[in-house]
PDB file of N, CA, C and O in Angstrom:
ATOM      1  N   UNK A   1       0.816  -1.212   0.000  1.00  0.00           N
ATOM      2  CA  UNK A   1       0.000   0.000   0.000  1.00  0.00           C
ATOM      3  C   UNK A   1       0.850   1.263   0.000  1.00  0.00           C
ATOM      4  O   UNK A   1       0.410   2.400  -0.167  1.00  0.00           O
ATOM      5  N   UNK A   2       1.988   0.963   0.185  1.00  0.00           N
ATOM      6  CA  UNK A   2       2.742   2.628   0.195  1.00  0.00           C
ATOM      7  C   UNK A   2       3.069   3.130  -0.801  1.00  0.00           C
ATOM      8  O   UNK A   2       3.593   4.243  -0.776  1.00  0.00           O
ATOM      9  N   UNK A   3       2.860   2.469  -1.951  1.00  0.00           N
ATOM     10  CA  UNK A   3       3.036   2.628  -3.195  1.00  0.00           C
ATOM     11  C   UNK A   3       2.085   3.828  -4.211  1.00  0.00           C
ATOM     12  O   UNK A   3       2.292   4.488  -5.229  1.00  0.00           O
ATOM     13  N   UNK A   4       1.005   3.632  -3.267  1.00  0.00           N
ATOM     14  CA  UNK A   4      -0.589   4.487  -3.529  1.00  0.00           C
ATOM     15  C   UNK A   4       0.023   5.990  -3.543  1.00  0.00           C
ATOM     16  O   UNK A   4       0.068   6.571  -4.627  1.00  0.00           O
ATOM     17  N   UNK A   5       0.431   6.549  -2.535  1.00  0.00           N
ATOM     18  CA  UNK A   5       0.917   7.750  -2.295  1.00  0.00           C
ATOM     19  C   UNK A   5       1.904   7.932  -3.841  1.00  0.00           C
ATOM     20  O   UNK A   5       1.697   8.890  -4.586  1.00  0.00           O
ATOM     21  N   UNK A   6       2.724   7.114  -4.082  1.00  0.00           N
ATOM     22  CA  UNK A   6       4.243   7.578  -5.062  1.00  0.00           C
ATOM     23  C   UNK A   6       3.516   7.529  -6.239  1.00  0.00           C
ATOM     24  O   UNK A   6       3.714   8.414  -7.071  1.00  0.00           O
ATOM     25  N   UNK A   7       2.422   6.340  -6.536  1.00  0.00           N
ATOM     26  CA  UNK A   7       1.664   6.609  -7.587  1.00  0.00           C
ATOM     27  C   UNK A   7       1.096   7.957  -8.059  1.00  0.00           C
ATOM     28  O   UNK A   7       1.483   8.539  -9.073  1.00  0.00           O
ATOM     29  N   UNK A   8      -0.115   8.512  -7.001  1.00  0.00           N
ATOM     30  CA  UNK A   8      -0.602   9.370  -6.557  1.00  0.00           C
ATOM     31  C   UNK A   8       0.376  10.606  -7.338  1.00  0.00           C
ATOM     32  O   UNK A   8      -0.203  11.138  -8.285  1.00  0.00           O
ATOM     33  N   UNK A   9       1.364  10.964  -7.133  1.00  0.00           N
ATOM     34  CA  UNK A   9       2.472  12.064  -7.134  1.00  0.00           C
ATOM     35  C   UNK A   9       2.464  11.971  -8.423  1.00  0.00           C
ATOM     36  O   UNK A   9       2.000  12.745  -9.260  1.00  0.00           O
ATOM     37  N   UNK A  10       3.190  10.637  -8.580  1.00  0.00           N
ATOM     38  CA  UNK A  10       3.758  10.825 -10.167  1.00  0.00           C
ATOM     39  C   UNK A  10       2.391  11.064 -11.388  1.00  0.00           C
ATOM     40  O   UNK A  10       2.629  11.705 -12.412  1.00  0.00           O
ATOM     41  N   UNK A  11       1.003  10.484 -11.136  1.00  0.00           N
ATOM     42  CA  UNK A  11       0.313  10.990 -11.702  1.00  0.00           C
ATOM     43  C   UNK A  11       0.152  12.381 -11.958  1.00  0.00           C
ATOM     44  O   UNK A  11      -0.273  12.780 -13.042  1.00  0.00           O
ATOM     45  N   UNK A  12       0.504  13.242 -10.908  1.00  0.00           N
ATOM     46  CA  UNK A  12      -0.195  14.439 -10.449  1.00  0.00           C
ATOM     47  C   UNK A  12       1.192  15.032 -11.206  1.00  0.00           C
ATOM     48  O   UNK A  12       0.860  15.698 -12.187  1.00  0.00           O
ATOM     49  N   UNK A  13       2.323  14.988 -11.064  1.00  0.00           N
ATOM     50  CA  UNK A  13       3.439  15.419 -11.917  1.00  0.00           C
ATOM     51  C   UNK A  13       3.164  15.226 -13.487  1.00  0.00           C
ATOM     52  O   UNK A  13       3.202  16.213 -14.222  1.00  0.00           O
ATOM     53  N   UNK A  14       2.943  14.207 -13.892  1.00  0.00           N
ATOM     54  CA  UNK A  14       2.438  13.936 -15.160  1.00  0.00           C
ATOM     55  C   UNK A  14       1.018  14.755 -15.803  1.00  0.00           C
ATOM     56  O   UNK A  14       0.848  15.207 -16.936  1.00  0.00           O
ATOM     57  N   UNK A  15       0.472  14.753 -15.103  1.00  0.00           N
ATOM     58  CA  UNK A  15      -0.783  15.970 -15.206  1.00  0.00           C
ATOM     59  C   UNK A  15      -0.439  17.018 -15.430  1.00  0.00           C
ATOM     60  O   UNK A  15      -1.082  17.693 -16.234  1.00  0.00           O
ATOM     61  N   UNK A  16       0.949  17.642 -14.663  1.00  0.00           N
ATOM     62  CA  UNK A  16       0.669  19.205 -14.456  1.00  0.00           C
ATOM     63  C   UNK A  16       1.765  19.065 -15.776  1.00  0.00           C
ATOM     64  O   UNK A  16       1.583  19.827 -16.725  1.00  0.00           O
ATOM     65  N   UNK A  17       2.553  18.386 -15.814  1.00  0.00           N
ATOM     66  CA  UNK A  17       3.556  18.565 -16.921  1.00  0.00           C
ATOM     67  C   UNK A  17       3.045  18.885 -18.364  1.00  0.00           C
ATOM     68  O   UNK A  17       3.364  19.716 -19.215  1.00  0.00           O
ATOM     69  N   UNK A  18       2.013  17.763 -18.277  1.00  0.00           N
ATOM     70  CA  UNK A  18       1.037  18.195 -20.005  1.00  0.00           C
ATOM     71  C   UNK A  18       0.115  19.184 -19.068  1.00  0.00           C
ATOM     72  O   UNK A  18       0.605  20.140 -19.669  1.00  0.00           O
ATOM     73  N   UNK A  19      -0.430  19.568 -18.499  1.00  0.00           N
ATOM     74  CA  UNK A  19      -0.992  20.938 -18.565  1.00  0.00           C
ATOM     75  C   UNK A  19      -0.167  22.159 -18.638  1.00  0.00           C
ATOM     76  O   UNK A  19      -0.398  22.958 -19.545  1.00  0.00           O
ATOM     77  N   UNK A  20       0.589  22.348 -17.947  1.00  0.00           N
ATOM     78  CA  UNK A  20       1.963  22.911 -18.787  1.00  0.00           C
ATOM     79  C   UNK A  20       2.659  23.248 -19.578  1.00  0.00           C
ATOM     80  O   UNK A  20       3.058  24.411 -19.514  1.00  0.00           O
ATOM     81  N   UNK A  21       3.060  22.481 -20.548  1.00  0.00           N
ATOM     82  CA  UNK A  21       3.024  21.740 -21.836  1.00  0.00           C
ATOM     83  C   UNK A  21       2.099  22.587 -22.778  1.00  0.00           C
ATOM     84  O   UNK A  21       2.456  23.259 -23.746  1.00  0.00           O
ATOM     85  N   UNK A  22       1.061  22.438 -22.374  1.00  0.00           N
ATOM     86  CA  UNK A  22      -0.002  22.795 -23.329  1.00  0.00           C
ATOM     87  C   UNK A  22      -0.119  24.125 -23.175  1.00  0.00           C
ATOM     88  O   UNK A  22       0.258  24.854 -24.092  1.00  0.00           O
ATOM     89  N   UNK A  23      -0.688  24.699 -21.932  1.00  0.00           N
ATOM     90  CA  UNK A  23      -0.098  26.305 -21.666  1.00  0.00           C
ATOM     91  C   UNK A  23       1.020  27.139 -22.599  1.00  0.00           C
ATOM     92  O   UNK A  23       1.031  28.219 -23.189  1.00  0.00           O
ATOM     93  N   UNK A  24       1.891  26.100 -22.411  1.00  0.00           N
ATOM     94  CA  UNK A  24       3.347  27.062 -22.986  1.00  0.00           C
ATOM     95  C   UNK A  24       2.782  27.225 -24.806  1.00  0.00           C
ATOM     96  O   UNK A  24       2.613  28.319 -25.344  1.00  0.00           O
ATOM     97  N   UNK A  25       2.567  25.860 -25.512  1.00  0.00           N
ATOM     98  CA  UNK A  25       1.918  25.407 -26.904  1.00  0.00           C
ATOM     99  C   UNK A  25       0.890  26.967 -27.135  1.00  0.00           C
ATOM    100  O   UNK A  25       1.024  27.695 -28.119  1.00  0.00           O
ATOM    101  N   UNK A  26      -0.159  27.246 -25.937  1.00  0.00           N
ATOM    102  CA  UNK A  26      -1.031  28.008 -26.585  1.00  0.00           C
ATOM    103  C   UNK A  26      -0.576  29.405 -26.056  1.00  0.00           C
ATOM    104  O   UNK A  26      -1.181  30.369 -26.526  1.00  0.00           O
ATOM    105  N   UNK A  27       0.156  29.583 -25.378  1.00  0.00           N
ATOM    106  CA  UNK A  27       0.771  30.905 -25.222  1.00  0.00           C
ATOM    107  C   UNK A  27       1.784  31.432 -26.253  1.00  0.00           C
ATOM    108  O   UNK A  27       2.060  32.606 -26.499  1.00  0.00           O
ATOM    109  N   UNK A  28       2.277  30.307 -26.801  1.00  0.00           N
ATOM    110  CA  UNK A  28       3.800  30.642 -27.907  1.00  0.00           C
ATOM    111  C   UNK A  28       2.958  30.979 -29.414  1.00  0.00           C
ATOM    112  O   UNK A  28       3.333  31.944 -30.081  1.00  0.00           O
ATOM    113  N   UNK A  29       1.747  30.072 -29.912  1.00  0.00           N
ATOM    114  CA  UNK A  29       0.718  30.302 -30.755  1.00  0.00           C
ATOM    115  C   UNK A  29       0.519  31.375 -31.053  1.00  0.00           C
ATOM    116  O   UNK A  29       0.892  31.845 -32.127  1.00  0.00           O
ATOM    117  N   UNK A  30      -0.313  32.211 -29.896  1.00  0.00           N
ATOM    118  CA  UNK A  30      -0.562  33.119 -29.294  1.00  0.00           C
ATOM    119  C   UNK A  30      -0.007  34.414 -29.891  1.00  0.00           C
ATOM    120  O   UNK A  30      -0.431  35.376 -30.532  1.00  0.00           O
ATOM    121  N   UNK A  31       1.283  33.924 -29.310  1.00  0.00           N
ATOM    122  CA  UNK A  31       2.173  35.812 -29.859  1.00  0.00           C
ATOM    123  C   UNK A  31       2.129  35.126 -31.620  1.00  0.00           C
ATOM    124  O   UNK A  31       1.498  35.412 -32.637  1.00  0.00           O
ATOM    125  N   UNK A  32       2.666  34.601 -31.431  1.00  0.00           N
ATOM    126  CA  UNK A  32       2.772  34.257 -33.283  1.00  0.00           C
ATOM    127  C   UNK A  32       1.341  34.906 -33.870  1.00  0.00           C
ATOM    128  O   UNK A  32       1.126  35.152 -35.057  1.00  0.00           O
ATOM    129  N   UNK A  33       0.890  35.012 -33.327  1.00  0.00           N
ATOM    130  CA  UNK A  33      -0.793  35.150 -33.869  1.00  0.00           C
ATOM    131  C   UNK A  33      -0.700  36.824 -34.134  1.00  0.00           C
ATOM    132  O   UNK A  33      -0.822  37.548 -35.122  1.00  0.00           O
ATOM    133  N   UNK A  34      -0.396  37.043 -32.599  1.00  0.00           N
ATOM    134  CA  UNK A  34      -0.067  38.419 -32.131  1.00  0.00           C
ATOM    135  C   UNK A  34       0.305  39.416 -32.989  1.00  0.00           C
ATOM    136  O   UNK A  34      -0.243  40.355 -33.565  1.00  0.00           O
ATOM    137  N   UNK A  35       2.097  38.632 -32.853  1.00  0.00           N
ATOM    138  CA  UNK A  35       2.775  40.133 -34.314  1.00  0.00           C
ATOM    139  C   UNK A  35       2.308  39.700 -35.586  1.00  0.00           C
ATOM    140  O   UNK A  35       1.806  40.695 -36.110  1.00  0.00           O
ATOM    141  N   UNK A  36       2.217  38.736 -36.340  1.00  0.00           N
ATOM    142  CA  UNK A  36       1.008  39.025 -37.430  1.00  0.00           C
ATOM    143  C   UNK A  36       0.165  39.954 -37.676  1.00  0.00           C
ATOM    144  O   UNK A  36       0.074  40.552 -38.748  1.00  0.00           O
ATOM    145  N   UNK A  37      -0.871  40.229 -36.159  1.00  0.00           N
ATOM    146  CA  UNK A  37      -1.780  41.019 -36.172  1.00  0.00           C
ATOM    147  C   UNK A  37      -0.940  42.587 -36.120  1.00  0.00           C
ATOM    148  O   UNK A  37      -1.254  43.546 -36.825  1.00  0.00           O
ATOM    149  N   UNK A  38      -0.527  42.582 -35.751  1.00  0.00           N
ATOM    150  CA  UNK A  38       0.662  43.538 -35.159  1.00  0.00           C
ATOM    151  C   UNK A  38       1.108  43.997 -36.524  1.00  0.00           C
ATOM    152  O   UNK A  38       0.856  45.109 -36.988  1.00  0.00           O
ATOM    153  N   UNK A  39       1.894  42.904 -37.217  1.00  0.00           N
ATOM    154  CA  UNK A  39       2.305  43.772 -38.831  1.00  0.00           C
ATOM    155  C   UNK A  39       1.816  44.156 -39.823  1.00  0.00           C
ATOM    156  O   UNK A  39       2.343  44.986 -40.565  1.00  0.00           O
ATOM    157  N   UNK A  40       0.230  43.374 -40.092  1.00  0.00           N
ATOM    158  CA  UNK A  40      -0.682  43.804 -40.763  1.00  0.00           C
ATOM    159  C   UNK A  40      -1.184  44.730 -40.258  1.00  0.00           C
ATOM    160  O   UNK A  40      -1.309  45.519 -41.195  1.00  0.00           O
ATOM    161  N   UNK A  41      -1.957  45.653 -38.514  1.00  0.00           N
ATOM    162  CA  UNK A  41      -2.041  46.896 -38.394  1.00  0.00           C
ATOM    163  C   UNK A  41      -1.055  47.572 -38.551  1.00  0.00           C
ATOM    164  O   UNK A  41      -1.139  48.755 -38.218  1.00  0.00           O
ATOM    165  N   UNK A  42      -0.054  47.174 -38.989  1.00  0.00           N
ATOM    166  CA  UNK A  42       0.897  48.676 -38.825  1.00  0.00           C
ATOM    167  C   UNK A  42       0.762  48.564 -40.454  1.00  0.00           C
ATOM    168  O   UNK A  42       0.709  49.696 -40.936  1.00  0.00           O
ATOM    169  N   UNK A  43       0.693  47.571 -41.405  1.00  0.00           N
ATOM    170  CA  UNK A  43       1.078  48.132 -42.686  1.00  0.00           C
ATOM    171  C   UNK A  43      -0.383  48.887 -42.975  1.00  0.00           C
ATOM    172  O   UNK A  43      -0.487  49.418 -44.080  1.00  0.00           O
ATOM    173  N   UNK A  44      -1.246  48.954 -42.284  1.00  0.00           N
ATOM    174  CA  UNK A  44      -2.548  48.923 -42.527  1.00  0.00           C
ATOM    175  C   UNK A  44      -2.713  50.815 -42.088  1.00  0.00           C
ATOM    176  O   UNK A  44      -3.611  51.578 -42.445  1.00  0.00           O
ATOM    177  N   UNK A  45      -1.755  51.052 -41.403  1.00  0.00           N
ATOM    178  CA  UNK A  45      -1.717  52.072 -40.536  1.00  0.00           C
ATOM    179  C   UNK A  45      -1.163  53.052 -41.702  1.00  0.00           C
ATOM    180  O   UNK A  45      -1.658  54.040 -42.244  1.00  0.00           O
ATOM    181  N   UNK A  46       0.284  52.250 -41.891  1.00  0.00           N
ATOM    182  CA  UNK A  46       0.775  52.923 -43.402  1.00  0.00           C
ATOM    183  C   UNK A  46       0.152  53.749 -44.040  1.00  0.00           C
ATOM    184  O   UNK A  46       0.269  54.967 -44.176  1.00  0.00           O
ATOM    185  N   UNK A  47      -0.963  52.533 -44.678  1.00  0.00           N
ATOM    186  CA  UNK A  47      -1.671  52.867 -45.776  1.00  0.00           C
ATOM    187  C   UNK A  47      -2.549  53.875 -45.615  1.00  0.00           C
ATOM    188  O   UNK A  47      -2.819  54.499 -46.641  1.00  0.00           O
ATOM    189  N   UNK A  48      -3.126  54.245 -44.502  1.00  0.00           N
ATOM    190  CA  UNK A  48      -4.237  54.814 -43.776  1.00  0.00           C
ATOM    191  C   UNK A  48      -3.015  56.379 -43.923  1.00  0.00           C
ATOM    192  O   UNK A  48      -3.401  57.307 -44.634  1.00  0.00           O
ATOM    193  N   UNK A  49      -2.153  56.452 -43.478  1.00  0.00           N
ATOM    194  CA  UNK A  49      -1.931  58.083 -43.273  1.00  0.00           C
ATOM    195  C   UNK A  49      -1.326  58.193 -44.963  1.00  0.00           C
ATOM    196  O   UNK A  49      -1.357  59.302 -45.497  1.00  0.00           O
ATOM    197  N   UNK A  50      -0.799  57.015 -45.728  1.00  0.00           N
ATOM    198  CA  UNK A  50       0.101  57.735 -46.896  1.00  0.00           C
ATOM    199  C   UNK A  50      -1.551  58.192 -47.942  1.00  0.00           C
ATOM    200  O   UNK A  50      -1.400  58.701 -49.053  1.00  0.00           O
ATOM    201  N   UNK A  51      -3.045  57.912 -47.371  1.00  0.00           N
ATOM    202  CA  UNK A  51      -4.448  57.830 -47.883  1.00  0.00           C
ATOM    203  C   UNK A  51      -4.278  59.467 -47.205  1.00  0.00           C
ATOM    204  O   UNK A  51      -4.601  60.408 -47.930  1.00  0.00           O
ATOM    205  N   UNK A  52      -3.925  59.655 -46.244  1.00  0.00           N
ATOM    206  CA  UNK A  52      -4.272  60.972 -45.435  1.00  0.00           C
ATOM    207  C   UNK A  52      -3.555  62.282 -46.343  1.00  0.00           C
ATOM    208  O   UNK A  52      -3.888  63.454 -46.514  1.00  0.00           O
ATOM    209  N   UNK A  53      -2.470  61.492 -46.796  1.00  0.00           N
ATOM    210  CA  UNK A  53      -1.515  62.713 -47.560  1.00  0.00           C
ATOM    211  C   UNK A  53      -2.258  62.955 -48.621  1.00  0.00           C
ATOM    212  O   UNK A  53      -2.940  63.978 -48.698  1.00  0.00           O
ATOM    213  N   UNK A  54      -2.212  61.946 -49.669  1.00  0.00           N
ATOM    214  CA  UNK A  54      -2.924  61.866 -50.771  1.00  0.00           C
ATOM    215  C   UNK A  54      -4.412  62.917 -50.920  1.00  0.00           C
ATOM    216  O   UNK A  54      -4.578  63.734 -51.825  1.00  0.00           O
ATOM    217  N   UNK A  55      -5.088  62.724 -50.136  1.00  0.00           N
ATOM    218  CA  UNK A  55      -6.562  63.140 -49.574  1.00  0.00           C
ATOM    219  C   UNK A  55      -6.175  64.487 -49.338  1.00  0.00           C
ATOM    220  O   UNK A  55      -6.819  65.343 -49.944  1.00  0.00           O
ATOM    221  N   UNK A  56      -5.002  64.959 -48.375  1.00  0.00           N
ATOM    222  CA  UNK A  56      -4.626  66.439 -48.550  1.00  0.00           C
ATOM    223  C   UNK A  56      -3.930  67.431 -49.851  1.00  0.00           C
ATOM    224  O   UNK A  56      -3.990  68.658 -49.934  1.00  0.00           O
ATOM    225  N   UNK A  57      -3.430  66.706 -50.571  1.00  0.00           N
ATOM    226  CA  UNK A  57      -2.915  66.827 -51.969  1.00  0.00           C
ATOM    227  C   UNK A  57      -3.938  67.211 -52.653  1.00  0.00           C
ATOM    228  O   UNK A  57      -3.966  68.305 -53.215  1.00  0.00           O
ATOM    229  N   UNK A  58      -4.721  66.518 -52.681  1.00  0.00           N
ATOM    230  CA  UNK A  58      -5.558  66.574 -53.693  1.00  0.00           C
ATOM    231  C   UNK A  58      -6.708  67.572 -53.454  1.00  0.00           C
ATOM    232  O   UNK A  58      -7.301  68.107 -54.391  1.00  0.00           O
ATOM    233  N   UNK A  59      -6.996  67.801 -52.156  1.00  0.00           N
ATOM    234  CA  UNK A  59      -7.946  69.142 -51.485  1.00  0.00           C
ATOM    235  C   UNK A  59      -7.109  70.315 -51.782  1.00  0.00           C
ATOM    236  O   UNK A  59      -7.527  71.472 -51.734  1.00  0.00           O
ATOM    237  N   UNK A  60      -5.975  69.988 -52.074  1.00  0.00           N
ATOM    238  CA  UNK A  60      -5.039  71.516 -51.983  1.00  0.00           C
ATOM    239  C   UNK A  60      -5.208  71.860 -53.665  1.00  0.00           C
ATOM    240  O   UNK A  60      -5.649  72.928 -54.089  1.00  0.00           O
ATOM    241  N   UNK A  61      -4.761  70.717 -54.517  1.00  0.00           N
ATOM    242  CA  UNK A  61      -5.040  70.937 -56.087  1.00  0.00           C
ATOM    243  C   UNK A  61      -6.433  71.568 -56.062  1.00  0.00           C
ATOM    244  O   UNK A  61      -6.579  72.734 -56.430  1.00  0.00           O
ATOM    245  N   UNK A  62      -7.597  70.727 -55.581  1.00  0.00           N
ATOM    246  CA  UNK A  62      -8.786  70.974 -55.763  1.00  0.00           C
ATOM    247  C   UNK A  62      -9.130  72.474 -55.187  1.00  0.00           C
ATOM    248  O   UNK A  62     -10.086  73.094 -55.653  1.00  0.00           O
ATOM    249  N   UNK A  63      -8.521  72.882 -54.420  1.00  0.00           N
ATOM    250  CA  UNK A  63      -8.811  74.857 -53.906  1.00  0.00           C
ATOM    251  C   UNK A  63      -8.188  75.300 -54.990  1.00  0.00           C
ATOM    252  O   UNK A  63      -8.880  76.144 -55.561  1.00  0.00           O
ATOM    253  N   UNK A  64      -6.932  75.040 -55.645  1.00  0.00           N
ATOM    254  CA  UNK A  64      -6.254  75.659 -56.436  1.00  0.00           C
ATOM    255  C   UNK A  64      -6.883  75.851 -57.618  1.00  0.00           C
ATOM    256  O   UNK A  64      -6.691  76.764 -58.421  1.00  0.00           O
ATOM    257  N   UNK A  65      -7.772  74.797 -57.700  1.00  0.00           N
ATOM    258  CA  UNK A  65      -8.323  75.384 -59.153  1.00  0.00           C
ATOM    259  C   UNK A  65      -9.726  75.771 -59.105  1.00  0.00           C
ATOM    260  O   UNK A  65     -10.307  76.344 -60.027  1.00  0.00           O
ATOM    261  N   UNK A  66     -10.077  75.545 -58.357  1.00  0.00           N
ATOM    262  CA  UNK A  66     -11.746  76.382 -58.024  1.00  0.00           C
ATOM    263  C   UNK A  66     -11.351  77.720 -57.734  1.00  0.00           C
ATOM    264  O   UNK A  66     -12.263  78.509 -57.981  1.00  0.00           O
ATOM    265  N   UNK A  67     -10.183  78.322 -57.243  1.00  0.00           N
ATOM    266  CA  UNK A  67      -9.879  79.472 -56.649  1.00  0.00           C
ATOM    267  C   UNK A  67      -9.221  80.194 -58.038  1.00  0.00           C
ATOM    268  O   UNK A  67      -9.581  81.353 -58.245  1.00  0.00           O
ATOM    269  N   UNK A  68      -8.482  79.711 -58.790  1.00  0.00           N
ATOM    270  CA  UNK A  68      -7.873  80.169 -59.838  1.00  0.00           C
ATOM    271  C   UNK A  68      -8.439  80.419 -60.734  1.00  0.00           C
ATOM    272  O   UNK A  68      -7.859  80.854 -61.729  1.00  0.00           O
TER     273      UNK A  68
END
């Protein structure tokens, strides 16, 4: 019977190890997922202010010739 206890443990070590395990798996996923998201908003961001310039360019042509 003393064996119950060492059993007991090593199950419970083996448990936490794959829960663990798996933690680390969906946390490492995770960022991978992350800066993806991360580099597509920033190219996205890019695009959004070099749209902002453009959009001011073209309001400035557009006074210039309604005004002229």
């Amino acid at each position: 019977m003393h064996w119950v206890p060492i059993g007991a443990w090593i199950g419970v070590s083996v448990f936490a190890i794959v829960i663990l395990g798996f933690c680390a798996y969906e946390l490492s996923w995770k960022v991978r997922r992350l800066k993806a998201d991360l580099a597509a908003f920033t190219e996205l961001g890019a695009r959004a202010k070099q749209l902002q310039v453009d959009a001011a360019a073209l309001q400035q042509r557009l006074a210039r010739t309604t005004s002229g």
